[in-house]
N, C-alpha and C positions, 0 to 999 in steps of 0.2 A: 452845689456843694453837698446838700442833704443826699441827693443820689448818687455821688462817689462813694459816699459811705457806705450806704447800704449796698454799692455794688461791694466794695473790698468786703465787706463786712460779710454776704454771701459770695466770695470767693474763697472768703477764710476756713468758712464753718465747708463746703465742697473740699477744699485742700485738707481737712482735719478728717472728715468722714473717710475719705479716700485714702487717706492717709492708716487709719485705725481699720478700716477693712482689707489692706495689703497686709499689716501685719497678722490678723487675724487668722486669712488667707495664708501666710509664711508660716506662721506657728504652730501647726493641727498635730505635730508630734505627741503622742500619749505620755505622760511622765508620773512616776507613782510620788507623791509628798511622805517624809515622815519626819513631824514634827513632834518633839517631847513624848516621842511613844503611839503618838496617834499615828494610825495610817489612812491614807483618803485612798479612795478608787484613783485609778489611773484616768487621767484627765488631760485635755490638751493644754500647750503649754499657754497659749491666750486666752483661756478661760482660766486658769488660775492666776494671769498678770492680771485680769479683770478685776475678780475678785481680790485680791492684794490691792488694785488702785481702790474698788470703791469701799472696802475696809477703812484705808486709810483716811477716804475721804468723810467716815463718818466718825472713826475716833480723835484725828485733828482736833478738829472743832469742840468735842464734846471735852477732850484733853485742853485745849484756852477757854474753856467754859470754866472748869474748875479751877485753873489757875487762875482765871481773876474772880471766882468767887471767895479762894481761899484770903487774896491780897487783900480784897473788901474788908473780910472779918477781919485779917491782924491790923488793917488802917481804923476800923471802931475800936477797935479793944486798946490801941495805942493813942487814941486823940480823942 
């Protein structure tokens, strides 16, 4: 049973890799950003879905960090 898993388990992370290198591979069209006035070089379009995902993936977190520090303090300040 321990090795079903880690076969699916290395099946998954191969179908994900493969997966994120096709598209990688599909999206190499150059696209210029212009966000609030800023302008970026022209960039491929999966290098900037990259960075968009791991942006997200660091102010998430950092975004429920403060949200439950802020609920901390109004729950001392209220009890």
């Amino acid at each position: 049973m321990r090795n079903l898993k880690h076969i699916l388990l290395a099946v998954f992370v191969l179908l994900l890799v493969l997966a994120i290198l096709a598209f990688v591979l599909e999206n190499q069209q150059p696209v210029s950003l212009l966000f609030l006035g800023w302008g970026w070089p022209q960039l491929p379009v999966s290098l900037i879905t990259v960075i968009a995902l791991l942006m997200g993936m660091l102010i998430g977190p950092c975004a429920e960090w403060v949200v439950r520090r802020v609920g901390r303090v109004r729950r001392k300040r209220s009890g």
